[in-house]
C-alpha positions as CSV (number, residue, x, y, z in Angstrom):
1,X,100.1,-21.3,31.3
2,X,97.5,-22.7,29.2
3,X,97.0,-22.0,25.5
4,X,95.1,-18.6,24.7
5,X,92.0,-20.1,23.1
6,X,91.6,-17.6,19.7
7,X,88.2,-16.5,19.3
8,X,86.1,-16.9,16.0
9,X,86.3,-14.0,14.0
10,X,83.4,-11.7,13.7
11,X,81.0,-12.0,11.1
12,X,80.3,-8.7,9.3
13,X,76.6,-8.2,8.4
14,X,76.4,-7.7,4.6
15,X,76.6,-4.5,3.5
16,X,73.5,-3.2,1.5
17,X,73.7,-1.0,-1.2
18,X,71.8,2.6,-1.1
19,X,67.8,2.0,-1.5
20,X,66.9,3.3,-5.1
21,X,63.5,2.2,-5.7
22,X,64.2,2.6,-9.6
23,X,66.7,0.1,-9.8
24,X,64.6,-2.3,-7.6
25,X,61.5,-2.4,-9.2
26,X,63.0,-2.5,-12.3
27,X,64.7,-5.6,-11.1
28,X,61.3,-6.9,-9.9
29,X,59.7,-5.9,-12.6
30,X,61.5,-8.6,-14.8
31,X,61.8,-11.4,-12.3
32,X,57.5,-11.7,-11.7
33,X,56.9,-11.9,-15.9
34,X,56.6,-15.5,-15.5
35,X,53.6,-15.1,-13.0
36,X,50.4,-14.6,-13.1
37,X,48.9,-10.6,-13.0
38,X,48.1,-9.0,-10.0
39,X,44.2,-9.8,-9.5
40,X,42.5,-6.3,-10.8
41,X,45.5,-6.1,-13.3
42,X,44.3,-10.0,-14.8
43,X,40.5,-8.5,-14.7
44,X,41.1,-5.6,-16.9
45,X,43.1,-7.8,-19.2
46,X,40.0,-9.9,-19.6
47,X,38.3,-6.8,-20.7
48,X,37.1,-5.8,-17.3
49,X,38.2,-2.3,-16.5
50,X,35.9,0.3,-16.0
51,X,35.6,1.7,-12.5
52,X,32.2,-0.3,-12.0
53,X,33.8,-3.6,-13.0
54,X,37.0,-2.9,-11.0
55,X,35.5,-2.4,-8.0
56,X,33.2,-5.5,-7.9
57,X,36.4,-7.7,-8.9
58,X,37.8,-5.6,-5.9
59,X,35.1,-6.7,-3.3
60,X,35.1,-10.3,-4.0
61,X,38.8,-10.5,-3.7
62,X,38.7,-9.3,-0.3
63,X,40.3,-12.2,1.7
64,X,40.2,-14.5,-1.4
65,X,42.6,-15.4,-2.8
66,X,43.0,-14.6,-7.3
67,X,43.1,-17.5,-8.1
68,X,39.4,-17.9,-6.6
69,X,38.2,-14.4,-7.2
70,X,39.4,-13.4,-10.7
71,X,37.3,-16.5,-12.5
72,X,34.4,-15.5,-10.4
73,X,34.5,-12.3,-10.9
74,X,34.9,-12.9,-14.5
75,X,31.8,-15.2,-14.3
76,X,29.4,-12.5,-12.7
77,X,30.6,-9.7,-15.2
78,X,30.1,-11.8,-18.0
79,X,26.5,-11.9,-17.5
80,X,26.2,-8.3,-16.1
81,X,28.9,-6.2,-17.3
82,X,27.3,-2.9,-16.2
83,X,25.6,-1.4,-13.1
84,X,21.9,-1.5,-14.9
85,X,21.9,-4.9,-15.9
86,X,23.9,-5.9,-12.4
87,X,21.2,-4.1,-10.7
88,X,18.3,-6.1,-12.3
89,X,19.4,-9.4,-11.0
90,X,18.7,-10.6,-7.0
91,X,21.8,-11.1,-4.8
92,X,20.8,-14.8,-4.6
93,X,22.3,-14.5,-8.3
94,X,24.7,-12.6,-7.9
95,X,25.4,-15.2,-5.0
96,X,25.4,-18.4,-7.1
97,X,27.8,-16.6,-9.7
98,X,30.6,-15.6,-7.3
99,X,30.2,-18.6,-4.7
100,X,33.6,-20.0,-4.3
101,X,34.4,-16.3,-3.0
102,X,34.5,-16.2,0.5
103,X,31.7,-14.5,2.6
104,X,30.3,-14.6,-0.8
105,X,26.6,-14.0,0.6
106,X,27.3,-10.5,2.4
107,X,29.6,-9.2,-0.7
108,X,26.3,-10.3,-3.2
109,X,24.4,-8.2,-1.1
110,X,26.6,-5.2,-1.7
111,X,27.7,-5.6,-5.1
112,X,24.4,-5.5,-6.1
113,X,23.2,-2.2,-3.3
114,X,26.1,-0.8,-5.7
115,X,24.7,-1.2,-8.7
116,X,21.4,-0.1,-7.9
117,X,23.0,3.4,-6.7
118,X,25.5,3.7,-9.9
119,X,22.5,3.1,-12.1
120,X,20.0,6.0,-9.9
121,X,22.1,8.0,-8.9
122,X,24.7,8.0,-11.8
123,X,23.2,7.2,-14.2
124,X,25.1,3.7,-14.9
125,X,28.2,5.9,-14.9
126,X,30.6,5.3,-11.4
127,X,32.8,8.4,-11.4
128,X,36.3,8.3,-10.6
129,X,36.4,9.1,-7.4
130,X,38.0,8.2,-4.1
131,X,34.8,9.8,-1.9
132,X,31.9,8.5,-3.9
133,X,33.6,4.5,-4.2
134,X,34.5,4.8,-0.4
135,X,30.9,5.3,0.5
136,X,29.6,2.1,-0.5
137,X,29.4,-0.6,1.5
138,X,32.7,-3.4,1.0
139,X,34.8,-0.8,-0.7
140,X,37.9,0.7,1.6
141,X,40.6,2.9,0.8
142,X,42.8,-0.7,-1.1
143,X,39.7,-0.8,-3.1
144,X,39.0,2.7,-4.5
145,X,42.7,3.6,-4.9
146,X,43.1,0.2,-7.5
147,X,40.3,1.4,-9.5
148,X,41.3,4.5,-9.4
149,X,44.5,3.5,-10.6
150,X,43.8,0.8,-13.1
151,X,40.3,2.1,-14.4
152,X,40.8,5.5,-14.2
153,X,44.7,6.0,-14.8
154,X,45.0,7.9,-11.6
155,X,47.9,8.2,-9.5
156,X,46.9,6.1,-6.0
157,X,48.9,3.4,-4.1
158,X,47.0,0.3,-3.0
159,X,48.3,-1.9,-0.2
160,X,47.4,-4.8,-0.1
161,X,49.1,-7.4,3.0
162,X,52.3,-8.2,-0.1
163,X,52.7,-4.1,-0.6
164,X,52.6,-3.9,3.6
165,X,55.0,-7.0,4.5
166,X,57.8,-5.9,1.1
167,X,58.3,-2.4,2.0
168,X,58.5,-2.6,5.4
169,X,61.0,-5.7,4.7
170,X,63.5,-3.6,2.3
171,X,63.5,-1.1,5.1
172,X,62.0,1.5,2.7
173,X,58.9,1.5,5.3
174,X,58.6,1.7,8.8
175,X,55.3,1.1,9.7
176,X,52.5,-1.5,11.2
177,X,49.6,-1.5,9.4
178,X,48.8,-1.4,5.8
179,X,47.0,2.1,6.0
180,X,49.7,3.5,7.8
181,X,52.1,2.2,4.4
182,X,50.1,3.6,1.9
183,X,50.5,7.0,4.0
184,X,54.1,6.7,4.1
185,X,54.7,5.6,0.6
186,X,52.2,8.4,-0.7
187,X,55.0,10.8,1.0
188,X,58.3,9.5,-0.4
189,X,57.3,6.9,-3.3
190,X,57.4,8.9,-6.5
191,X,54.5,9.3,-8.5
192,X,55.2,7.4,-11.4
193,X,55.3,4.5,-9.5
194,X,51.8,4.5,-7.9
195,X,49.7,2.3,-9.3
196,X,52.4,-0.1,-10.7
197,X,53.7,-0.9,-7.3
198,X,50.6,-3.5,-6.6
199,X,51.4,-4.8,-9.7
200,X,54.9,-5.8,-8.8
201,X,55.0,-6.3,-5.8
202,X,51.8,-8.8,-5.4
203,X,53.2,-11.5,-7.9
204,X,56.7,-10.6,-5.8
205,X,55.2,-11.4,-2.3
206,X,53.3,-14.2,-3.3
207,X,56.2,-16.2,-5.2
208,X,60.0,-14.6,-4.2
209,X,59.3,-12.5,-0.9
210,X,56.9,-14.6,0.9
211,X,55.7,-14.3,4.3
212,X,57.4,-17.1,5.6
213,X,60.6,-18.4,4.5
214,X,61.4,-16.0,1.6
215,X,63.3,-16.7,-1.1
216,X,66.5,-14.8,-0.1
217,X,69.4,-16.7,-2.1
218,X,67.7,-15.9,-5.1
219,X,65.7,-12.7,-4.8
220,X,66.8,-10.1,-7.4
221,X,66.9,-7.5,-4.7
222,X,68.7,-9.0,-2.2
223,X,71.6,-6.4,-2.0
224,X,69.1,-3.5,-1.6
225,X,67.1,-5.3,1.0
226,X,67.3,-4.7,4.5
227,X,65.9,-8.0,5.0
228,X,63.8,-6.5,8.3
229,X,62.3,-8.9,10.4
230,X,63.6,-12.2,8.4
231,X,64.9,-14.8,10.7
232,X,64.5,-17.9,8.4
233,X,64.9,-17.7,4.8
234,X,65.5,-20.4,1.7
């Protein structure tokens, strides 16, 4: 009778450890210090944070990336830091100013449409909120919900693509688009953690959690981590 071949032993998945959101972003919170701020976070620490100033460095980051759109952001503001001197210059300024930005024509044209309606119908003053910075043109829900948060001190989640992909990643999320996140983390994320979470967890995707080939064997949450979706990892 020929020898009974033994079979490898089974590998057990790694057990994770219960989700608490507290202990993980309080892990993240100390492993993105060396980084650079989140993009609206490193605007209001050059002394750019009132609603009006949040939302232009908002539009110009759209699908650019911080490194690009905080210096030209910072650029534009220096020379117009509020809606009635913004509104007094042509979008062909405007343009030159934020250039490197991409589609940098189209968002000169409607950061300076904004500016003429703060300063008419506001009277220079962009209120805090979600309706009135969701009606102009280039600003979504992402948008409104950072200034509202880091202008305005409001509680509102912004989720950005490194918000979308994390979550869904630890497991904590179950969703497909980046809307449908901010909806689910507005119904189980606690309060206190609103606005910081695009704070963390930007400077997290971009560096430890990345979209491709994340940096599992040294990610501070690992243990918590569901690791959903991650085939490859370093």
């Amino acid at each position: 009778m020929p020898a009974r071949v033994k079979a490898p032993p089974t590998r057990r998945p790694t057990e994770k450890k219960p989700f608490n959101i507290g202990v993980v972003l309080g892990r993240i919170r100390k492993s993105v210090q060396p980084f650079a701020d989140a993009g609206m976070f490193a605007l209001r620490n050059l002394g750019f944070g009132t609603a009006f100033q949040q939302l232009v460095g908002c539009i110009i980051s759209i699908r650019a990336r911080d490194e690009v759109s905080v210096p030209a952001a910072q650029r534009l503001l220096e020379r117009a830091p509020d809606p009635e001197m913004m509104s007094r210059m042509s979008a062909r300024e405007i343009d030159e100013l934020i250039h490197p930005a991409t589609f940098h024509e189209s968002k000169a044209k409607q950061i300076r449409d904004m500016a003429v309606r703060v300063t008419e119908e506001f009277e220079g003053d962009l209120p805090c909120d979600f309706d009135v910075m969701t009606s102009f043109s280039g600003v979504g829900p992402k948008c409104a919900n950072l200034a509202l948060g880091v202008a305005c001190n409001e509680p509102s989640i912004s989720v950005d693509i490194h918000v979308h992909r994390v979550t869904n990643r630890w497991g904590y999320v179950a969703t497909k688009t980046p809307e449908q996140t901010r909806v689910a983390l507005e119904k189980q994320l606690p309060k206190k953690y609103w606005i910081e979470i695009n704070r963390l967890l930007v400077p997290f995707g971009k560096h430890i959690c990345t979209g491709t080939l994340p940096k599992c064997s040294t990610c501070p949450v690992l243990e918590y981590c569901e690791q959903v979706g991650v085939t490859r990892h370093r």
